[in-house]
Structure formats: C-alpha cells, structure tokens
C-alpha positions as CSV (number, residue, x, y, z in Angstrom):
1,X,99.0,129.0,75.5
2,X,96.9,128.6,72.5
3,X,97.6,130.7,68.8
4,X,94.9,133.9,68.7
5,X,92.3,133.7,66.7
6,X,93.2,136.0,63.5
7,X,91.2,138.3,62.5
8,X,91.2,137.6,58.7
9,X,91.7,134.2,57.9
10,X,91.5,133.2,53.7
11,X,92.1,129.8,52.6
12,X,92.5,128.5,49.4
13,X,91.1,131.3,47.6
14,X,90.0,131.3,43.8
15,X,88.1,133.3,41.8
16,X,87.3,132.9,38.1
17,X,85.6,135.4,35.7
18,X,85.2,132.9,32.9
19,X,88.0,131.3,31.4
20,X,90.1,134.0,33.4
21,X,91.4,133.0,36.7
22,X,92.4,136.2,38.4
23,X,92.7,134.9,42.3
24,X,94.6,131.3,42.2
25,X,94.3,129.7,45.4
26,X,95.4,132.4,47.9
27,X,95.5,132.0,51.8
28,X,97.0,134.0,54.4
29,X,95.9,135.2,57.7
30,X,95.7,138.9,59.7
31,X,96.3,139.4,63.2
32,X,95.0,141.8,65.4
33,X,97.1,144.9,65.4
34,X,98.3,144.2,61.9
35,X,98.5,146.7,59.2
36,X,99.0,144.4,56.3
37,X,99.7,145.6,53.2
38,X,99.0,143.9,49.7
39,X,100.9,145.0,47.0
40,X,101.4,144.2,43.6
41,X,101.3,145.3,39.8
42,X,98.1,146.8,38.2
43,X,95.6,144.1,37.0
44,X,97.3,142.0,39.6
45,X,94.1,141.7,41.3
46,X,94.9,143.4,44.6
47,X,91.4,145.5,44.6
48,X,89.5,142.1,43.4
49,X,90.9,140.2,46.3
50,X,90.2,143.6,48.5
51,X,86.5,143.1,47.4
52,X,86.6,139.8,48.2
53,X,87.6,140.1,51.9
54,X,85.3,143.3,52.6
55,X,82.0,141.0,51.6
56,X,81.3,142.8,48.1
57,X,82.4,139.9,46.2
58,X,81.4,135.9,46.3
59,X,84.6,133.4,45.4
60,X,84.3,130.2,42.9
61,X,86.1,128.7,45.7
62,X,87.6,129.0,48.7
63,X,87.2,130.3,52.5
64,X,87.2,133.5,54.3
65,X,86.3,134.5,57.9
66,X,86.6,137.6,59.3
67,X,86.6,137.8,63.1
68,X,85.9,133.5,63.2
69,X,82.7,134.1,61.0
70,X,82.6,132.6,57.2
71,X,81.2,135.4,55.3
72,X,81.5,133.5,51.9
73,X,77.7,131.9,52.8
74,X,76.4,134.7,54.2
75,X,73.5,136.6,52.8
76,X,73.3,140.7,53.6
77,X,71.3,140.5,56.2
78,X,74.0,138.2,57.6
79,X,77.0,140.4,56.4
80,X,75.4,143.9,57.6
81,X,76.2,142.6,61.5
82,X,79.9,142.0,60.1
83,X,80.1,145.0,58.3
84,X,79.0,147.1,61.6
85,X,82.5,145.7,63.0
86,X,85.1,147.2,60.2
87,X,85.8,150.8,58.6
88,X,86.4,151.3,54.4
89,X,88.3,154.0,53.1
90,X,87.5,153.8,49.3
91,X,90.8,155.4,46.5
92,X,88.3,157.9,45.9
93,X,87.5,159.5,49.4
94,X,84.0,158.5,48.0
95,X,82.1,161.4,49.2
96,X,78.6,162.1,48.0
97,X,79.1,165.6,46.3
98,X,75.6,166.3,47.3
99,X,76.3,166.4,50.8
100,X,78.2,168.5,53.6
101,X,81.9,166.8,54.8
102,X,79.6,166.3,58.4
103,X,76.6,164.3,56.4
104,X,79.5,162.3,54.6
105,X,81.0,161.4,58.3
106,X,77.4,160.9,59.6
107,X,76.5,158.2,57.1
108,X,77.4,155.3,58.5
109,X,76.2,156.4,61.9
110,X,72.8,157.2,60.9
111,X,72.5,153.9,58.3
112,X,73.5,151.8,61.2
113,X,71.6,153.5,64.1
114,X,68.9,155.9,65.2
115,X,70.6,158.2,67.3
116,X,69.5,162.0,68.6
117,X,70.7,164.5,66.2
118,X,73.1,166.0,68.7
119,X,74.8,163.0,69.4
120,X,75.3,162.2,65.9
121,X,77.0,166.0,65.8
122,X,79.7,165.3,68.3
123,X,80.6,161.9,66.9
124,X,81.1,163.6,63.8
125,X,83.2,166.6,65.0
126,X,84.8,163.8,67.2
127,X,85.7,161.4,64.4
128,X,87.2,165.1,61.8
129,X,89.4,166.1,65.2
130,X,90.6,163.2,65.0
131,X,91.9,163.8,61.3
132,X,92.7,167.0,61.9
133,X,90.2,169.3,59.8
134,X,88.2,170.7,63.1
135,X,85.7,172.6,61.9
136,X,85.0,171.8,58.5
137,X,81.9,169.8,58.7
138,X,79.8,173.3,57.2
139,X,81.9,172.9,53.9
140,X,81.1,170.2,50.3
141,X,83.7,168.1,49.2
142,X,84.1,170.6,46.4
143,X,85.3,173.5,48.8
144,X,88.4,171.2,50.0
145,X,91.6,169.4,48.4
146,X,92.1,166.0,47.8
147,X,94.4,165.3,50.5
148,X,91.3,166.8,52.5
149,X,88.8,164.3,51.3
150,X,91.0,161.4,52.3
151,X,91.1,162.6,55.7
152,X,87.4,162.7,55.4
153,X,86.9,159.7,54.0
154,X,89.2,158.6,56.8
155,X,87.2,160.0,59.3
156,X,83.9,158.2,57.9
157,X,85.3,154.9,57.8
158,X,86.3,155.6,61.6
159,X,82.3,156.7,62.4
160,X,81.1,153.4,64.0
161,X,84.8,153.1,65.6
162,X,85.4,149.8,64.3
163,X,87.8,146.9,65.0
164,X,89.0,146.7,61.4
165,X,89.9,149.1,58.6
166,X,89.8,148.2,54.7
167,X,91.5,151.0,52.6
168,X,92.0,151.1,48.7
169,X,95.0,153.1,47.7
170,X,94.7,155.5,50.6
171,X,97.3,158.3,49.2
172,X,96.8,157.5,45.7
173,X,97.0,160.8,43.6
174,X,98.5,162.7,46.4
175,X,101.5,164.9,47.1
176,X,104.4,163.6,48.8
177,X,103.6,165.3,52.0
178,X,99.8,164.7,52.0
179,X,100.6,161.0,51.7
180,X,102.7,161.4,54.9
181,X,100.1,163.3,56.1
182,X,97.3,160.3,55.9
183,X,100.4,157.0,56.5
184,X,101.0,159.5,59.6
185,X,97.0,159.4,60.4
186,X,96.6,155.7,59.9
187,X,99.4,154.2,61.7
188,X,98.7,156.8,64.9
189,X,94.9,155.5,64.5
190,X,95.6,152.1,64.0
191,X,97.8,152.5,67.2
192,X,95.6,154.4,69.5
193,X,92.4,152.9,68.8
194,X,93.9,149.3,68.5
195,X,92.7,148.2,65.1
196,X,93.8,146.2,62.6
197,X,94.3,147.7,59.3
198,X,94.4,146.1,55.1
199,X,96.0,148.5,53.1
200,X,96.2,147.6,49.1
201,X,98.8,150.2,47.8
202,X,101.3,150.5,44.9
203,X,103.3,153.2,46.7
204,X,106.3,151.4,48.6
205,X,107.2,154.6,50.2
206,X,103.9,154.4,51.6
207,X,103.6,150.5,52.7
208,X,107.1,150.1,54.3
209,X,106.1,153.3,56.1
210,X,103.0,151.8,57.8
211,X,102.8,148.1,57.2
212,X,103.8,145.4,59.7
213,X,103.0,142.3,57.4
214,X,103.1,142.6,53.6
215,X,101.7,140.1,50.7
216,X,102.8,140.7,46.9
217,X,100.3,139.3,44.4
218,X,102.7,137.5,41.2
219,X,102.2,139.6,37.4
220,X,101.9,137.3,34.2
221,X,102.4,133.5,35.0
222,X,102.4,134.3,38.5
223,X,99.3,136.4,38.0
224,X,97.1,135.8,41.1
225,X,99.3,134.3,43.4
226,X,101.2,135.3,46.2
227,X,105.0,135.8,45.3
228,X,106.1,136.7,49.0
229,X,105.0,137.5,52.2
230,X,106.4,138.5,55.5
231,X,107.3,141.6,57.7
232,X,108.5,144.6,55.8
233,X,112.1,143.5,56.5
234,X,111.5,140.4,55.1
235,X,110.4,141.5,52.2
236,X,113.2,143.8,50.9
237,X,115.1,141.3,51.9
238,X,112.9,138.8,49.4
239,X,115.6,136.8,46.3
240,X,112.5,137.1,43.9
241,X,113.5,139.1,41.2
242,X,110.0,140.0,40.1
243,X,109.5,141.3,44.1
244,X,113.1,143.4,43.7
245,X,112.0,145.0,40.7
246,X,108.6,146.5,41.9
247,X,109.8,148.0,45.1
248,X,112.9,149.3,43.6
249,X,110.2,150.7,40.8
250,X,112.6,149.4,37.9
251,X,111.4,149.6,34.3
252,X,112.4,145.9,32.8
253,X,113.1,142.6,34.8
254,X,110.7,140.0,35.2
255,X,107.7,142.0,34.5
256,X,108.9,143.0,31.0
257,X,109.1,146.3,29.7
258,X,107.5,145.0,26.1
259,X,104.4,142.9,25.6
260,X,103.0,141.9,22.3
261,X,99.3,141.5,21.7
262,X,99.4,138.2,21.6
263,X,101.4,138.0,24.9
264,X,98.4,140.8,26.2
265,X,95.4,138.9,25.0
266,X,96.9,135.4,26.8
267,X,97.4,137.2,29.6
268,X,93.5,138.6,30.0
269,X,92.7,135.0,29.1
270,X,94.7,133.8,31.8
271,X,96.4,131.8,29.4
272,X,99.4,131.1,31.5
273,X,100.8,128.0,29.8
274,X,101.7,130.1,26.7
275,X,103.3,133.0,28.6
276,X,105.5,130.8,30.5
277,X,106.5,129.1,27.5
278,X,107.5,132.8,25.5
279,X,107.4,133.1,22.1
280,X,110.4,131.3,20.1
C-alpha cells in the first residue's frame, strides 16, 4: 500500500527579508485529519511561515504544495482555485465592523459564488449553528464579545466547507473558558467534517488540548528552524531544554531572561554567529 499523499507538504523552506533570514530551511509534512500545531517564541516566525503556507507570501527558496499542487509559482488566478479548498480564522476574528455577523459569514460564499439570496441565508445560519450563536446573524460585531467573534470568525472560515483550516492564534486574548469553548469547537469540527487543521498558538493549554502533531520553531541561534516535532506525547517528552522551558512557561533557560542591545540588534540582523558565540 502506498504512503497518502499529505496534504501540506514544505520542503526546504527559506525566507529572507534582507540580510535577515527569519525561515531557515524548514520542511515538514500534514496529513489529512491532522491538527498540527506550530508553536514557538514571539518573533519566532510562526505567523510568517503561517503566511507562507496559506499563499500570502512568496519564499527566497524552497517548496510548498498544498493538496499535490506547488502554490509557490502560482499567480492569483491560479491560487483563488486553491484558496476555494481551505478555511482562515485570522487572531483577530477579522470582521468588517461595517457589516452584520451574517454579511461577515456570507463573504466568502458570495466572493466565491453567485448564489440566490435564500440559499446564501441558510448556509449562513447553518455554518453560526454550528458555532453555537443561533440567531445572531441581525447583530455587528460590536454588539457581541470577543469570545463571540472567534466563533464568528470560525464560522466564516467554515462558509465554503473546506477540506483545510488555517487559524492564527485562535483563543488569543480569551478567558480560560472561552478558549475551551473554541479548542472544544475546532477539534469537534475538525472531527465531524473531517478536515485537517494548522493551528499557530502560544498557548500550550490550548495546543496539547487539540493538536495531534506539533512543530516548535528554535529562538535566537536556532531562530527559524524547527527544534522538535512529533505527537503531543512526544513532545513533552522532547530533552531540548529550550522546548522544556516554553511549554512549562519558565522565565530563564535557554531563551534567556536578559538580552543586551547588542545581543537584540544581532538577533533582528540574524546575526547568528555572534549570539552563539556570547559575549566574553
């Protein structure tokens, strides 16, 4: 029986924003069913690498395909197809303030389609069921909480019921119970509808709750690089110190608790050589 065909395979992927080199030659692959979680520090470059694999961003170098396809050489025409076959729920929620929570589901639905305005109704009272605010499509994002507008957000980056879901620190700025409120939503989702889901997240609560395969992107000389990978288990279970200190949350370790300037500067440089050599 032959491997399946993942549905995110990256290879050898770099990006370079002058003399800073903030993804160094990453590759790992997604299966379907997945929800893999990237992890890591801020600045670590989780969100650029998020970009990267979603279509808004081109690589130096490097390969990506999502369902088989290369997007790295595709155009927007050519991406728009792709993009029709995955769901992105932005840190934000991202909802136009302008518009009702039912115009903020029905966006995708009526970019990507001309359908009757009834039809477009039930999807979207479908698709807020589903995240459990029936009912609310009448009210503007300002009228509801944040934990709200992540479900909404949630339930417009399920509109076109795709195959794959990106999401950007999904329960970022929420309460305890709100954020097991929307891991509750996405791993029941994920489940039921059979997607695959690529969660970046600096809440460990959250990602050993939901994820199934994890990746942790390196800090300082390991900047842009993946540290560990593996299932959950796997990774508590990791001996690098740098990975033990950010998902016990500890203060000093690896990733040091004090940086000079000079230290800071080299490290927005991507001046690695010097900050693995220290200061003497």
């Amino acid at each position: 029986m032959s491997d399946p065909v993942p549905i995110i395979e990256v290879t050898d992927l770099v990006r370079k924003f002058g003399s800073r080199t903030v993804l160094r030659g990453l590759s790992f692959k997604v299966f379907k069913g997945d929800t893999m979680i990237i992890m890591g520090g801020s600045g670590c470059g989780k969100s650029t690498l998020l970009r990267h694999i979603n279509g808004a961003m081109k690589p130096t170098s490097g390969s990506i395909k999502i369902f088989g396809e290369e997007i790295t050489t595709m155009n927007e025409r050519q991406l728009a197809h792709i993009r029709r076959r995955y769901g992105m729920l932005f840190q934000s929620g991202a909802l136009l303030q302008s518009m009702t929570v039912g115009e903020n589901v029905a966006l995708p639905v009526t970019e990507h389609g001309k359908l009757d305005s009834d039809i477009v109704e039930l999807m979207v009272k479908m698709k807020l069921e589903m995240v459990g605010l029936t009912g609310f499509e009448n009210l503007k994002p300002a009228e509801i909480s944040g934990g709200m507008k992540k479900r909404v957000g949630l339930a417009r980056a399920l509109a076109l019921d795709p195959e794959l879901l990106f999401s950007d620190e999904p329960t970022s700025g929420l309460d305890p119970i709100m954020t097991a409120v929307v891991d509750k939503l996405t791993q029941e989702l994920t489940r039921q509808l059979g997607m695959t889901a690529v969660v970046v997240t600096h809440d460990m609560t959250s990602a050993f709750r939901i994820g199934t395969k994890m990746i942790m992107l390196g800090a300082g000389p390991k900047q842009g690089t993946i540290i560990a990978s593996g299932t959950p288990d796997e990774i508590r279970n990791s001996p690098d110190p740098e990975v033990q200190q950010f998902i016990r949350g500890e203060a000093d370790g690896p990733v040091p608790l004090k940086l000079s300037k000079d230290d800071y500067i080299n490290r927005l440089l991507g001046n690695q050589e010097r900050i693995g050599k220290g200061k003497h």
